[in-house]
C-alpha positions in Angstrom: 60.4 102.0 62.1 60.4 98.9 60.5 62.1 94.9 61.4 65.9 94.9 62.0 66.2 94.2 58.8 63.8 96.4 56.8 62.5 95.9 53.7 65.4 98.4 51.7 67.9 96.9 53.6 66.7 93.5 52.5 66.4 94.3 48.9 69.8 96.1 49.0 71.3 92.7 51.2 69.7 90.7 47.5 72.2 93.0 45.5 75.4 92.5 47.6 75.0 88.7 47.2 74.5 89.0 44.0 77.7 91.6 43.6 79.8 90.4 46.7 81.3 87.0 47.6 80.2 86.3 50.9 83.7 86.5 52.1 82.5 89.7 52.8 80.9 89.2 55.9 78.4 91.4 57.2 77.8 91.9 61.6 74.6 93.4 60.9 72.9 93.8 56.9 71.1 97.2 57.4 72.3 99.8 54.9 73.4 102.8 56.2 72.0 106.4 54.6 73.4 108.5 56.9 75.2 108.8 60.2 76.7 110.7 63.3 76.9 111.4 66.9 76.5 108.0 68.3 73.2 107.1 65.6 73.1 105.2 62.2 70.1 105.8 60.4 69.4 103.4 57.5 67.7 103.3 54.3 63.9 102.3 56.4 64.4 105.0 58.4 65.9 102.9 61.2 67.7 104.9 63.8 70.5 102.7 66.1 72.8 103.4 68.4 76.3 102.5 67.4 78.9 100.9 70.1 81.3 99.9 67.4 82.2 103.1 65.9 83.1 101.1 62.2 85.6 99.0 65.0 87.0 102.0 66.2 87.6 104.0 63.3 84.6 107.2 64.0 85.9 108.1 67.1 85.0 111.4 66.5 82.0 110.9 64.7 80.8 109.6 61.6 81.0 113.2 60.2 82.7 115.6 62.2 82.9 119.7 61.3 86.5 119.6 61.4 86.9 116.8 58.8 83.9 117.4 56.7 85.5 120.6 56.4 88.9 119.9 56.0 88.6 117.4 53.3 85.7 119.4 51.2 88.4 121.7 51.0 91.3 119.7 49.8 89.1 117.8 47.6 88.9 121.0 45.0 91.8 121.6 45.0 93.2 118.1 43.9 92.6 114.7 45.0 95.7 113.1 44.7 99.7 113.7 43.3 101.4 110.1 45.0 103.4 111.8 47.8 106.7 110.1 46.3 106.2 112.0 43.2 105.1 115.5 44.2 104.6 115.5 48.0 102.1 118.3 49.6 102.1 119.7 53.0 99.3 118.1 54.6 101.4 114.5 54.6 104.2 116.6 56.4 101.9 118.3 59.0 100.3 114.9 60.1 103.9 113.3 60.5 104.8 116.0 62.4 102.1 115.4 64.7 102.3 112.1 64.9 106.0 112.8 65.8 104.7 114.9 68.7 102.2 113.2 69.7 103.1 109.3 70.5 105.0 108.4 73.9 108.9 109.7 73.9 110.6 112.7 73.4 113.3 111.4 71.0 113.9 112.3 67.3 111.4 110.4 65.5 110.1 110.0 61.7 106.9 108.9 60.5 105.7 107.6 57.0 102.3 107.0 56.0 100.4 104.4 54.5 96.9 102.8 53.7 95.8 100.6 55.7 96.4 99.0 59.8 98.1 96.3 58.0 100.2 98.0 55.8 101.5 99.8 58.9 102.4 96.8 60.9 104.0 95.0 57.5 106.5 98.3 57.2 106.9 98.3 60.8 108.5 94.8 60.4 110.0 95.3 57.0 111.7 98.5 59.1 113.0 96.5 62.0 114.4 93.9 60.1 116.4 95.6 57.5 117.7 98.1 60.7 118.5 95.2 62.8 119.8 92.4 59.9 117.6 89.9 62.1 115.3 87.7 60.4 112.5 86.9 63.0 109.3 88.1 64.6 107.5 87.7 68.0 104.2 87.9 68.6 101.4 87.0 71.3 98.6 84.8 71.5 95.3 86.4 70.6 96.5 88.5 68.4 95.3 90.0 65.8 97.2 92.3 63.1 95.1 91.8 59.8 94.7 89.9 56.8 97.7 89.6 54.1 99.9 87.6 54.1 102.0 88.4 56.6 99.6 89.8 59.0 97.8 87.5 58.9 100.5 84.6 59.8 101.3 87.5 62.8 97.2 87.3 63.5 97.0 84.1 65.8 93.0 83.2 65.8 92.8 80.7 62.5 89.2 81.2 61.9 87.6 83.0 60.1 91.1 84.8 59.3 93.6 82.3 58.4 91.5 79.3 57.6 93.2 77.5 54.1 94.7 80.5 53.1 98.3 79.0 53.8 101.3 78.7 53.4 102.0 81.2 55.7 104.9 83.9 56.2 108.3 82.2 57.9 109.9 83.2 60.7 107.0 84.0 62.8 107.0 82.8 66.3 104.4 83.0 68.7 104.3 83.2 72.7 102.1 83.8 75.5 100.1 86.2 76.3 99.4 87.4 79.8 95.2 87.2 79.6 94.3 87.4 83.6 90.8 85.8 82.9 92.1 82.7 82.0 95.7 82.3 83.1 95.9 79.0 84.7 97.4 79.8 87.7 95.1 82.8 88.3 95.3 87.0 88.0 97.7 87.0 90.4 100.4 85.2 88.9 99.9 85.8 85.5 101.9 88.9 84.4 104.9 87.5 86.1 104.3 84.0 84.6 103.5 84.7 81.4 106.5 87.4 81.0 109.0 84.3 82.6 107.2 82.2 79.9 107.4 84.2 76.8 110.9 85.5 77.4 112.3 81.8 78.1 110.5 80.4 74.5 111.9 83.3 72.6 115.4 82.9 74.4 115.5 79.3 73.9 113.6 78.7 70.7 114.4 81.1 68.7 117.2 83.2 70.0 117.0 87.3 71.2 120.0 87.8 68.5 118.1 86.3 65.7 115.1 88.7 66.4 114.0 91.6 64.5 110.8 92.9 66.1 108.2 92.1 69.2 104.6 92.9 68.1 102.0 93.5 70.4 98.7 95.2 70.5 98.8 97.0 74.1 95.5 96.0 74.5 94.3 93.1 72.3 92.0 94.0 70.2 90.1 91.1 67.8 91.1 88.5 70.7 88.7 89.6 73.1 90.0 93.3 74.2 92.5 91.4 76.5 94.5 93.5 78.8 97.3 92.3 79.8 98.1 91.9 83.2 99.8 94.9 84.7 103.7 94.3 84.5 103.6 92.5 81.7 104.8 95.1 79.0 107.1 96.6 80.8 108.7 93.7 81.3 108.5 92.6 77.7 109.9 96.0 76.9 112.8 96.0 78.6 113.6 92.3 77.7 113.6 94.0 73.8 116.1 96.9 75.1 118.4 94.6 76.7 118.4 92.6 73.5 118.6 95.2 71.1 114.6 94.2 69.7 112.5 96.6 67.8 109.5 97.1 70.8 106.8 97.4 68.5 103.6 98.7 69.6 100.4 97.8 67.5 97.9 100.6 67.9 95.7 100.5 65.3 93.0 99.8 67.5 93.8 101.2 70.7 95.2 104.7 69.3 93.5 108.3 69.0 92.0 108.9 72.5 90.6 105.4 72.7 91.8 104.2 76.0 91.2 106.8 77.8 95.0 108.1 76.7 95.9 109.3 73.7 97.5 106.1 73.1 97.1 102.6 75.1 100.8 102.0 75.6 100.8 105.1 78.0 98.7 103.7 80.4 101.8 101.7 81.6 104.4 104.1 80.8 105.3 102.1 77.5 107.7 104.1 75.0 107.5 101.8 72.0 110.7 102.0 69.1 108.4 101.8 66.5 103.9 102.6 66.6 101.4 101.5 64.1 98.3 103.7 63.7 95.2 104.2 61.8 91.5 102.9 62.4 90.9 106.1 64.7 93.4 108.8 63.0 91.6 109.8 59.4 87.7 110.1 60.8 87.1 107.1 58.2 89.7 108.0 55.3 91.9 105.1 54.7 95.4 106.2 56.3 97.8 104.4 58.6 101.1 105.3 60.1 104.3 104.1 61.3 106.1 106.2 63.6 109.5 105.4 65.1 112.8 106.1 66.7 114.6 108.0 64.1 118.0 106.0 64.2 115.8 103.0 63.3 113.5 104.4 60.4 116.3 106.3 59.0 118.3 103.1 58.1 116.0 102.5 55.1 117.3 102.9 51.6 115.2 105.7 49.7 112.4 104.1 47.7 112.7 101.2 50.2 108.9 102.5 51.8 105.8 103.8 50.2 103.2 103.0 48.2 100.9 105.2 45.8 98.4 105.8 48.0 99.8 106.2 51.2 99.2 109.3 52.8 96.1 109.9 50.2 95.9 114.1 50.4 92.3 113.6 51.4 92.8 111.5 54.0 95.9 113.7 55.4 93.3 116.8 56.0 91.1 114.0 57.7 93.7 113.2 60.0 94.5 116.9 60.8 90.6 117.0 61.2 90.5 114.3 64.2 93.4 115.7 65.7 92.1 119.3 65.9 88.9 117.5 67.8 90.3 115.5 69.8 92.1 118.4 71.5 89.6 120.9 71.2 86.7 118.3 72.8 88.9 116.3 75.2 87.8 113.5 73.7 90.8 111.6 75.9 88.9 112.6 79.0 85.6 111.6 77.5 86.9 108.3 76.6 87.5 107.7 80.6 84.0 108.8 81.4 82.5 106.6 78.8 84.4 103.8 80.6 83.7 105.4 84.0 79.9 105.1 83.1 80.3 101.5 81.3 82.2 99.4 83.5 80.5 100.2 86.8 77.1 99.2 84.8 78.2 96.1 83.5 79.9 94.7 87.0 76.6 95.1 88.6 75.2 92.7 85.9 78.4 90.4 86.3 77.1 90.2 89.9 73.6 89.4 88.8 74.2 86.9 85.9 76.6 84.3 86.3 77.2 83.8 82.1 79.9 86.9 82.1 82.5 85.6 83.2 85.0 88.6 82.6 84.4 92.7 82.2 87.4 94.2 80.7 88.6 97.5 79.1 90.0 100.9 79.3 88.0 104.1 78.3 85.7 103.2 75.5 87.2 100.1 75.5 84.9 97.7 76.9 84.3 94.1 76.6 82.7 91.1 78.7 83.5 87.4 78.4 80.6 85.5 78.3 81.1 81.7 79.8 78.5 78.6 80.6 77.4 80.0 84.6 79.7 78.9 86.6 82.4 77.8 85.0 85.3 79.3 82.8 84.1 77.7 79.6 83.2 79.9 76.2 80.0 80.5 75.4 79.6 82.0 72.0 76.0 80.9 71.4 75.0 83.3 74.5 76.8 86.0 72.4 75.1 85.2 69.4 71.8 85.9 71.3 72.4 88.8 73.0 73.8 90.4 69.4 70.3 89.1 67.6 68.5 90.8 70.7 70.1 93.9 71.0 69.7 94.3 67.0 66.7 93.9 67.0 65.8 96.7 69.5 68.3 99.2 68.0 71.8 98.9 69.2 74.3 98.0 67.1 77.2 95.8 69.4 80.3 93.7 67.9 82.1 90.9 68.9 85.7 89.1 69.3 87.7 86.8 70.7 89.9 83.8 70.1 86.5 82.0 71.3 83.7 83.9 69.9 82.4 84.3 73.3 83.5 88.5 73.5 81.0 91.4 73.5 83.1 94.6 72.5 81.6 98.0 73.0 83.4 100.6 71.1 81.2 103.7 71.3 82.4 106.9 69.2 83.9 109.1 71.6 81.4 111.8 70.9 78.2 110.3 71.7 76.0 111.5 74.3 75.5 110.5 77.8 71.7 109.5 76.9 72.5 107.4 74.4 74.9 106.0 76.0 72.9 105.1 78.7 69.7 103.9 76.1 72.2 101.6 74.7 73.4 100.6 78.2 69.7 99.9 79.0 69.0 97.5 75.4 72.3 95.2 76.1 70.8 94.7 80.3 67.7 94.1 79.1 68.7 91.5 76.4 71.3 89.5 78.8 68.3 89.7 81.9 65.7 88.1 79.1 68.7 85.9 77.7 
């Protein structure tokens, strides 16, 4: 209806400088009035298609029934008690299917918390007071969030750790197996890059003296990486031999996402301890840590928590997404988004030699954009192809360690023709670019 952005948006863009510090960053200023199935509409009137889902978090829509429902419902009757002074049954019933649903069939417990990063700082708090082991392992290209300790686990400095040191201790950090740009090529590189990281954490920092591997199944802020296949299962069973807390960072790849109900599946992965959230709550801010119950049981009482974890709100939300996600199949409609996405976007990496790399499970999706005919990053091709397919509508994200990622992350429920309108904006903006 009007530019990309329109005059509301612009006026309302005036007021958030003037309110907000600009370390609130903003991927594209239009201000949203209203939203759903696959379409934000914005305060001009402005209807775009959404591939980023609020970075995976309206999987099921920006309103679903379910939720909408669930949580007008809780809302009258009370907002809020703190779960660790009066607990409710909601918190319960969403541990209980969290307990059900992530990979294994052992005794496990789950607590609930705010936020992604929350989840992955109890996940470490948990494996180092079970296993009296003081350090942590993670990848390069991580990414985990944005306090303190996530963000020393987070490996890309800019814009996430930039002067916002000192950092957290006892953080170590080794490769990752990233096929695109393993040195010795795809081939090698989940056998390589397992040999690599399991020698640097054997001799460097000792197995005995670690608590907890982290790792994002599929990595999420450093491009939508998967690793090459091997490579967990290899770094799993290093843990297990060692006794390591395998910890499995799902706050981007859980709830249906992949194309499983949970990325780690895909290679058989049963994780000691998950973090969730982004995808559970529908938008409510919840997270959870779910683990082996011989591990999460070894914390003192009033040694987890926090006074809004597990908001009563957000519980119903969660309960919402789940009752979807089954009832719709939204795991099998995450494999035909990717079934319809990745063919599309190989035919392009045929025709246009700046993407270098398309990547992904389910609704998953990436591609690596490079200078033609060579491996190097090219971030200001990104930048263009964002401003172009803004412009005409679709809203696209991006990553990586390089800035030179395009991530799609379509909400599960959007339908085939806007899928294929949006499909139809990004090849047009990468043939013009």
């Amino acid at each position: 209806m009007t530019a990309i952005p329109g005059p509301k948006s612009r006026e309302l863009l005036a007021r958030k400088q003037a309110a907000v510090p600009p370390g609130i960053g903003t991927a594209l200023p239009v201000f949203v009035t209203r939203a759903g199935g696959g379409v934000l509409q914005d305060a001009d009137g402005n209807s775009l298609i959404d591939f980023g889902s609020g970075i995976a978090v309206t999987s099921v829509g920006n309103a679903a029934p379910k939720v909408v429902e669930r949580v007008r419902r809780q809302v009258a009757d009370f907002t809020h008690t703190c779960f660790m002074v009066t607990p409710y049954e909601s918190y319960v019933r969403v541990c209980e299917k969290l307990n059900e649903l992530t990979p294994g069939d052992h005794d496990k417990r789950t607590v609930l918390v705010s936020t992604g990063a929350e989840a992955v700082e109890n996940a470490v708090k948990i494996a180092r007071h079970a296993t009296g082991r003081p350090a942590v392992v993670v990848f390069d290209h991580g990414y985990h969030g944005r306090t303190l300790l996530t963000m020393t686990l987070t490996a890309k400095n800019m814009p996430y750790k930039e002067k916002f040191g000192p950092f957290a201790p006892e953080v170590y950090r080794v490769p990752l197996a990233y096929p695109f740009r393993w040195p010795s090529g795809p081939e090698n590189c989940a056998e390589e890059a397992a040999e690599q990281a399991i020698d640097m954490i054997t001799k460097q920092v000792g197995a005995d003296n670690v608590a907890a591997v982290v790792i994002e199944p599929i990595a999420g802020e450093g491009g939508f990486v998967v690793p090459a296949r091997g490579f967990l299962p290899r770094v799993a069973e290093f843990c297990r031999t060692n006794g390591i807390v395998f910890v499995a960072d799902e706050v981007q790849t859980g709830f249906a996402r992949t194309g499983t109900m949970f990325a780690c599946e895909d290679e058989g992965i049963v994780p000691d301890i998950i973090t969730t959230a982004k995808g559970i709550a529908g938008g409510l801010p919840l997270a959870g840590v779910t683990g082996r119950a011989e591990i999460m049981d070894k914390v003192h009482a009033g040694g987890l928590g926090g006074t809004y974890g597990g908001n009563p709100l957000a519980c119903e939300a969660a309960l919402g997404v789940m009752e979807t996600i089954e009832e719709e199949d939204l795991v099998a409609r995450a494999r035909h988004i990717g079934d319809t996405m990745l063919p599309r976007l190989r035919a392009l990496q045929e025709r246009f030699d700046v993407i270098g790399d398309v990547r992904g499970r389910g609704a998953m999706i990436a591609i690596e954009l490079v200078e033609p005919g060579t491996k190097v990053p090219n971030p200001a091709a990104v930048q263009e192809i964002v401003r172009r397919c803004h412009a005409e509508g679709l809203l696209v994200l991006t990553a990586g360690t390089y800035g030179n990622v395009l991530r799609f992350l379509p909400p599960l429920v959007i339908p085939d023709h806007l899928l294929d309108e949006g499909l139809g904006i990004l090849e047009k903006a990468i043939a013009e670019l």
